[in-house]
C-alpha positions in Angstrom: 74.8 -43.2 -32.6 71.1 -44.2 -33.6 69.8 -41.2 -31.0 71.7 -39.2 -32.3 71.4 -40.3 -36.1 67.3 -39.8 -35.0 67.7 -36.2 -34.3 67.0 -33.6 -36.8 69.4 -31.6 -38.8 68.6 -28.4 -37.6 69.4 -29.7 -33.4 73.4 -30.3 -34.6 73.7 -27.0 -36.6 77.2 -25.3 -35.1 76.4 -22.3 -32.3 78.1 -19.7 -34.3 75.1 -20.5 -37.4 72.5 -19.6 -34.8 74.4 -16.2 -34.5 74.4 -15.7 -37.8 70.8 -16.6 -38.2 69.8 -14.2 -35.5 71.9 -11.1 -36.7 69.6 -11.8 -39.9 66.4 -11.4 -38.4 67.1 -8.7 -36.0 68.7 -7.0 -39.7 65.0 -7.7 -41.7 63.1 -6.5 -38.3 65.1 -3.3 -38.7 65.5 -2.4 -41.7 61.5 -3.0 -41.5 61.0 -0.7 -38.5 63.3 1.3 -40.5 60.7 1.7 -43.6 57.7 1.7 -41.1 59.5 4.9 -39.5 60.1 6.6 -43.2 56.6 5.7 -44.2 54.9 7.4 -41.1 57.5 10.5 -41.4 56.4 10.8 -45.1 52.8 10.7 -44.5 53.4 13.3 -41.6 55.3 15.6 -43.9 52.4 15.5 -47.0 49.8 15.9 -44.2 52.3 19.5 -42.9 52.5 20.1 -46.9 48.7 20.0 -47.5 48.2 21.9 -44.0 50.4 24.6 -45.3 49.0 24.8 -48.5 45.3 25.3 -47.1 46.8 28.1 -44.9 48.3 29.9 -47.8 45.2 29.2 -49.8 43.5 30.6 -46.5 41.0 27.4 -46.0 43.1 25.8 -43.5 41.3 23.1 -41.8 40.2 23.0 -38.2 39.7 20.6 -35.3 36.6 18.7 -34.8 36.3 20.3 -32.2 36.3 23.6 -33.6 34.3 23.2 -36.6 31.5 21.8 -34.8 30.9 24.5 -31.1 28.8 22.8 -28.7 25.2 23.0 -29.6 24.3 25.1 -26.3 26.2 27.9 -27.5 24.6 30.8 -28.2 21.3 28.9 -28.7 19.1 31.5 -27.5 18.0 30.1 -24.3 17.4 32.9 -22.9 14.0 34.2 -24.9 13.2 30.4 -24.6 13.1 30.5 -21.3 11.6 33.4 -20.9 8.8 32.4 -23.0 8.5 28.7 -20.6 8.7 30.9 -17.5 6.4 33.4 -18.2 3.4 30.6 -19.1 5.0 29.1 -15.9 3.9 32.5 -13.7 0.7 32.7 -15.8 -0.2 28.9 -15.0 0.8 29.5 -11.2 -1.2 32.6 -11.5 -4.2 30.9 -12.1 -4.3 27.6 -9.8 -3.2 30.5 -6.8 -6.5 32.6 -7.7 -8.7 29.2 -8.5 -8.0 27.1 -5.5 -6.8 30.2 -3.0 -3.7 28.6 -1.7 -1.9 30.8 0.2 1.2 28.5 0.2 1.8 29.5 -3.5 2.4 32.8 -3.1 6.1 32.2 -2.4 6.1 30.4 -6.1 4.5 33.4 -7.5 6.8 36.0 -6.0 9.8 33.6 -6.5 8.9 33.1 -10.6 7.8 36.6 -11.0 11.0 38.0 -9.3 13.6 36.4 -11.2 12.6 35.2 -14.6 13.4 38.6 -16.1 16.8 38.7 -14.2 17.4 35.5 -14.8 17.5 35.4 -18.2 19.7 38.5 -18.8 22.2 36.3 -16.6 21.2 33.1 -19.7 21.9 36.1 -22.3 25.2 36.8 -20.4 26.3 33.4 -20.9 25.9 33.4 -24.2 28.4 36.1 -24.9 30.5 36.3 -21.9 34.3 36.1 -23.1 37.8 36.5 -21.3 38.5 33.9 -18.7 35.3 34.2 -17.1 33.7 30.6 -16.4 29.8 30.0 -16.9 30.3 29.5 -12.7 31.9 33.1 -12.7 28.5 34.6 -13.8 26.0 32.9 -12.4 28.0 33.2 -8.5 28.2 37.6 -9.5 24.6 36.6 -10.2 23.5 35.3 -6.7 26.1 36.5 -4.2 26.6 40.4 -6.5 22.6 40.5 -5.9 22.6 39.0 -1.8 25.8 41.2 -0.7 23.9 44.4 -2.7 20.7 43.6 -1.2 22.1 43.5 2.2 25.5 46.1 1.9 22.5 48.9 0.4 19.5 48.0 3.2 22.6 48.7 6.3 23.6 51.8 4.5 19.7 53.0 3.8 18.8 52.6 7.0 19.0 55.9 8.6 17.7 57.7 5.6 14.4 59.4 5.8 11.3 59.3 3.2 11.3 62.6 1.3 12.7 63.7 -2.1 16.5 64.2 -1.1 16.6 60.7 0.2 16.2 59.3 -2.6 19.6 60.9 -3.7 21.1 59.0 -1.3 19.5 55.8 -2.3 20.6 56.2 -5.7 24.4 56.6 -4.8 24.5 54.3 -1.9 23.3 51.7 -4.5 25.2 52.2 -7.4 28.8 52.0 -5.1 27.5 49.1 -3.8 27.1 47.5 -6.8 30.4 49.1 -8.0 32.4 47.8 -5.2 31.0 44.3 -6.1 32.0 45.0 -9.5 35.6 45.6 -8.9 36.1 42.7 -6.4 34.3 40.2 -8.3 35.8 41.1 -11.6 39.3 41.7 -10.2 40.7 38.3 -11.8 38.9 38.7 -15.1 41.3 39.3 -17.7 40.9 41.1 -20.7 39.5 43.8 -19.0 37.1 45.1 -21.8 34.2 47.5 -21.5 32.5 45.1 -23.1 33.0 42.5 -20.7 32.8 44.9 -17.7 29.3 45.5 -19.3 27.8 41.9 -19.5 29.7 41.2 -16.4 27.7 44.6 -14.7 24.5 43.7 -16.3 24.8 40.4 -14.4 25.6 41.7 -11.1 22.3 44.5 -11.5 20.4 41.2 -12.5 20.9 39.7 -9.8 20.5 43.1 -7.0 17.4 43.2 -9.2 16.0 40.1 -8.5 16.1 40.0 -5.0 14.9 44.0 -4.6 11.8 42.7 -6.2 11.4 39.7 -4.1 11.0 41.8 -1.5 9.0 44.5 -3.1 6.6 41.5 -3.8 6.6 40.3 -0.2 5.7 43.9 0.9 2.9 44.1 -1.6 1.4 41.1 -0.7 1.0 41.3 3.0 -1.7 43.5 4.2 -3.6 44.1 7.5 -6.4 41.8 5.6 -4.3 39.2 4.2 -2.6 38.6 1.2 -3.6 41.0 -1.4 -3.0 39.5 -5.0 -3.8 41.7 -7.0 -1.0 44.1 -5.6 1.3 41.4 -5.9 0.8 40.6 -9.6 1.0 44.5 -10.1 4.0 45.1 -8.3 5.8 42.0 -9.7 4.7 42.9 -13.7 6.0 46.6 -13.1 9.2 46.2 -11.9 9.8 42.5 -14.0 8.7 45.0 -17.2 11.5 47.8 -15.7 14.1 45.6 -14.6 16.4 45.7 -17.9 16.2 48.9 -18.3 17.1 49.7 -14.3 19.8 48.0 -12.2 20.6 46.0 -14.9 21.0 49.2 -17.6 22.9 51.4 -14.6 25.4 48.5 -13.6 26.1 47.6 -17.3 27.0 51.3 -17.7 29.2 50.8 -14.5 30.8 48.0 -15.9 31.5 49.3 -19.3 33.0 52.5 -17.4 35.3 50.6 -15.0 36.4 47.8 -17.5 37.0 50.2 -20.2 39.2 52.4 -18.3 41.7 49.6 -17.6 42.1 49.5 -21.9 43.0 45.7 -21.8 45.4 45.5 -18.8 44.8 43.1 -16.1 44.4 45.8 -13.5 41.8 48.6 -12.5 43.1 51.9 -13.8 41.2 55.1 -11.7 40.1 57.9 -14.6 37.6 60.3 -14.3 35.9 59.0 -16.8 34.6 56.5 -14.3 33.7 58.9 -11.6 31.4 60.6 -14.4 29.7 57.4 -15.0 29.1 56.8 -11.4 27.8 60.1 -10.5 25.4 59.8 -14.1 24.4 56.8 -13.3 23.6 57.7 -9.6 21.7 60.4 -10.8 19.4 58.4 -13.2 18.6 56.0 -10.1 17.6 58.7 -8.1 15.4 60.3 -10.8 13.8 56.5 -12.0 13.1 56.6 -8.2 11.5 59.8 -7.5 9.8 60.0 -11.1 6.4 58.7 -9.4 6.3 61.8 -6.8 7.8 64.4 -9.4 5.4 63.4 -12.0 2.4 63.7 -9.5 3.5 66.8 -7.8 3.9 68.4 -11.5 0.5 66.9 -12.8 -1.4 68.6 -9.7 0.7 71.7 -10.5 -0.4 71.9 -14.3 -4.3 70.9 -13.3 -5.0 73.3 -10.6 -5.6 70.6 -8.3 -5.0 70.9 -4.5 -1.5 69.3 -3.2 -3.3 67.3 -0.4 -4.3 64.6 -2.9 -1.3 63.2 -3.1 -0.3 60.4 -1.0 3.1 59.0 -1.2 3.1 60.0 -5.2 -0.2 58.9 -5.8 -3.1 61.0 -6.4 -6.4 60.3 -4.8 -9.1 59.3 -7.1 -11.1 63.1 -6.4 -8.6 64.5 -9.1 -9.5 62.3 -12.4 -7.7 65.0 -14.7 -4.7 65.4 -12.5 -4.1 61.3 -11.9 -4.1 60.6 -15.9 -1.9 63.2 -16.6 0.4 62.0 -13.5 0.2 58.5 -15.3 1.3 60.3 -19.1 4.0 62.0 -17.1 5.6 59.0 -15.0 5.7 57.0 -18.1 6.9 59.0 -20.1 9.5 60.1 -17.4 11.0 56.4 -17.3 11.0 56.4 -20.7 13.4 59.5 -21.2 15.3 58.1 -18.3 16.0 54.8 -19.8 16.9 56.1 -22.9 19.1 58.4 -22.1 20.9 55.6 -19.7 20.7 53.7 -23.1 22.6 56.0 -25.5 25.0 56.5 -22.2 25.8 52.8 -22.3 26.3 53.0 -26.1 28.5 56.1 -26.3 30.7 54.6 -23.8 31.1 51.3 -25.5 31.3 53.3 -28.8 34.3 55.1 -27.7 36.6 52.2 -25.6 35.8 50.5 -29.2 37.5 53.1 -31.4 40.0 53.7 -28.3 41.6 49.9 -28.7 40.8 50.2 -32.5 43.4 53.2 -32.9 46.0 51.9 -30.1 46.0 48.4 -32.2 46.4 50.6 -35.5 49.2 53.0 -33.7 51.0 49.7 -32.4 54.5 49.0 -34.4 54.3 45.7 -36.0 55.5 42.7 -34.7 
């Protein structure tokens, strides 16, 4: 009786009070979950209301995310580094003719053969749309300009040097670079001529790039070494000409293919396509054989005697007729690039106001 006496009230309290007490407190920690759960749903509901509000008032917030793009995008790398990589070549330029290190002539053709193409593919990135991933362009970039390279110098091989052949350069190259075109951009969905352009323009970066390399190469191995000052020439020319070349004639390509397809996620065959193959074909061959027209024509106009040309060039005997061949070629790659420019323009200018009108003439939703 004293233990027991010694115990505290609350130890002899009868089973069925503990019941009650605990039906109590699971009530309070409900009915408290209870307001938690209103609380939260009421905040979620004047967050919905204000949300809908700003949408009707047409200031509807974004995400973080949203509001603020990465800082890489669209920056403009692209002039920047072309603007680094050009004092790059100039600097390389300089230790290779101070210190006459032969072992930096593969930098120099290297730098000098794909900073121009190289950036087009940076300007790419910057717009490029659709589903296509930064890894998307710059593998068209390498493999579209390796396959070209090699697909165009097995088809070229059994041509010979005169002015028809370089008909068949010009078309040989351009379906290469079409087939590449297709089978790389057979995935990419919307199929815009937009897109097909910047995607084109990176695939003729890239058959670009390597073409010069090996112009370069050539240019710089002679029977009495390396010869650098062909090498800079050859390398500044065709870095100068590159945008508006294989980069211009696959961008037209691109535009073309893409365009046809009007948004689907297949290829559609038109003849609009065939036109802008056979045009662009066509403006490769003449950007090719502009150099031999150009002399043959100047020699024509001048009075001079044919045998001073060699392989377009005219030898230094006829001063009157080599100037005028230099007006003429120039001015022959001008017309030629801008004609392929207005091309390239007209054609996006018209798949434009083609998807403008088929969006207009679609019934509502």
């Amino acid at each position: 009786m004293a233990l027991v006496d010694s115990l505290p009230n609350s130890a002899l309290r009868d089973p069925e009070e503990y019941d009650a007490m605990d039906e109590a407190v699971r009530a309070r920690a409900g009915s408290g979950a209870r307001a938690l759960g209103a609380q939260k749903q009421h905040e979620k509901l004047e967050k919905h209301g204000e949300l809908e509000k700003s949408e009707k008032s047409g200031k509807a917030e974004r995400p973080e995310k949203h509001r603020h793009p990465h800082r890489h995008y669209h920056h403009g790398w692209w002039w920047k580094t072309l603007v680094a990589g050009l004092a790059l070549w100039i600097a390389t330029v300089a230790v290779t003719a101070l210190t006459r290190n032969s072992s930096l002539i593969s930098t120099l053709i290297l730098l000098g053969s794909f900073l121009i193409p190289f950036c087009v593919m940076l300007f790419v990135l910057e717009r490029i749309g659709g589903n296509i991933s930064k890894l998307h362009v710059i593998i068209a970039f390498f493999i579209g300009g390796i396959c070209g390279v090699l697909g165009a110098s097995l088809l070229e091989a059994k041509l010979t040097s005169s002015l028809y052949s370089y008909l068949g350069v010009g078309f040989i190259e351009e379906f290469i670079k079409a087939l590449l075109l297709v089978i790389i951009g057979w995935r990419v969905m919307p199929k815009t001529a937009g897109l097909g352009a910047l995607l084109g323009a990176t695939i003729g970066a890239g058959f670009a790039a390597f073409e010069s390399a090996g112009y370069a190469f050539k240019a710089a191995i002679t029977a009495h070494g390396v010869d650098l000052l062909r090498l800079l020439q050859t390398e500044a020319l065709r870095a100068i000409l590159a945008p508006v070349g294989h980069v211009l004639w696959t961008a037209i390509l691109g535009a073309a293919i893409f365009g046809a397809a009007r948004g689907r996620t297949h290829f559609r065959p038109t003849l609009g396509i065939l036109g802008a193959f056979v045009g662009v074909s066509l403006l490769h061959a003449l950007w090719d054989s502009s150099i031999r027209l150009t002399a043959l024509l100047a020699l024509i106009l001048t009075g001079a005697s044919v045998e001073h040309v060699d392989v377009g060039l005219i030898a230094s005997p006829a001063v009157h007729a080599k100037t005028l061949a230099f007006v003429l070629f120039v001015s022959a790659l001008a017309v030629t690039a801008a004609i392929g420019l207005a091309t390239l323009w007209l054609i996006l200018r018209h798949h434009r106001h083609s998807a403008r009108n088929q969006h207009a003439s679609a019934p509502p939703a």
